[in-house]
N, C-alpha and C positions, 0 to 999 in steps of 0.2 A: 584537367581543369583545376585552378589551382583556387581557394579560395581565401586564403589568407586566416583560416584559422589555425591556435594553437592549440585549443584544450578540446574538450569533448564531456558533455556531464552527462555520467551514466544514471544518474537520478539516484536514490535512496532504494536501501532492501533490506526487507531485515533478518536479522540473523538466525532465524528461524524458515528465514524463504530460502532452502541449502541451494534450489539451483543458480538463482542470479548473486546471490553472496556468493558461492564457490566460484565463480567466472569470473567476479571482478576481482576477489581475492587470491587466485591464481595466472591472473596478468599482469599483477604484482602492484591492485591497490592497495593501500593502506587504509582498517577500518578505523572511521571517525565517528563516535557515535554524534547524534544528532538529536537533539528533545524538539518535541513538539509545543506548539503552545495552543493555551487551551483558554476561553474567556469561558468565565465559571460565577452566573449569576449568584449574588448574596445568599447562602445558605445549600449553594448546589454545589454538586460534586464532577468531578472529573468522568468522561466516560470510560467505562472499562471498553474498549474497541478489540480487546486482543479475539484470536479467531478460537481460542479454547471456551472462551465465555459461553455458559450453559443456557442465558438468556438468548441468545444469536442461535442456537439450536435450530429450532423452530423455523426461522429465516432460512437460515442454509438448507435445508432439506426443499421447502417449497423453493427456493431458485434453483437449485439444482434440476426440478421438475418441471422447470416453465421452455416453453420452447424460445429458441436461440431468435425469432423472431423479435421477441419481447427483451430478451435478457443484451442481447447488442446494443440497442440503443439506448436501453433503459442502464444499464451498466457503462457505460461513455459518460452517460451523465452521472451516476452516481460514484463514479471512479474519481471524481473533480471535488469531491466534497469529504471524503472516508479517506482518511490518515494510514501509510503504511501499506 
């Protein structure tokens, strides 16, 4: 079945995520970086979102713990809003 497309967008990854970087970079994408954009109320700052951040700590250890129940669709929705 033919559908008449030409491209295919494997979405973003970053280059710290080595398994889907390595995939698409060894099917012979080229990397583009890509900025994010961020609205940053008067006097506020940028989130630090990276996954080394010592405040996200505490986060990641209790989601790690919560049953898959919870983390499925509570993560579907939160996957639509968290950058990267």
């Amino acid at each position: 079945m033919k559908l008449g497309c030409r491209t295919f967008d494997f979405g973003r990854s970053r280059v710290d995520n080595t398994g889907a970087y390595n995939f698409k970079r060894f099917q012979g994408f080229e990397p583009t970086p890509l900025h994010y954009q961020y609205y940053v109320p008067r006097g506020g700052r940028v989130p630090d979102l990276n996954p080394g951040n010592r405040k996200l700590e505490l986060a990641q250890r209790v989601w790690a713990r919560l049953p898959l129940a919870v983390t499925r669709p509570l993560g579907a929705w939160l996957a639509k809003s968290i950058p990267g």
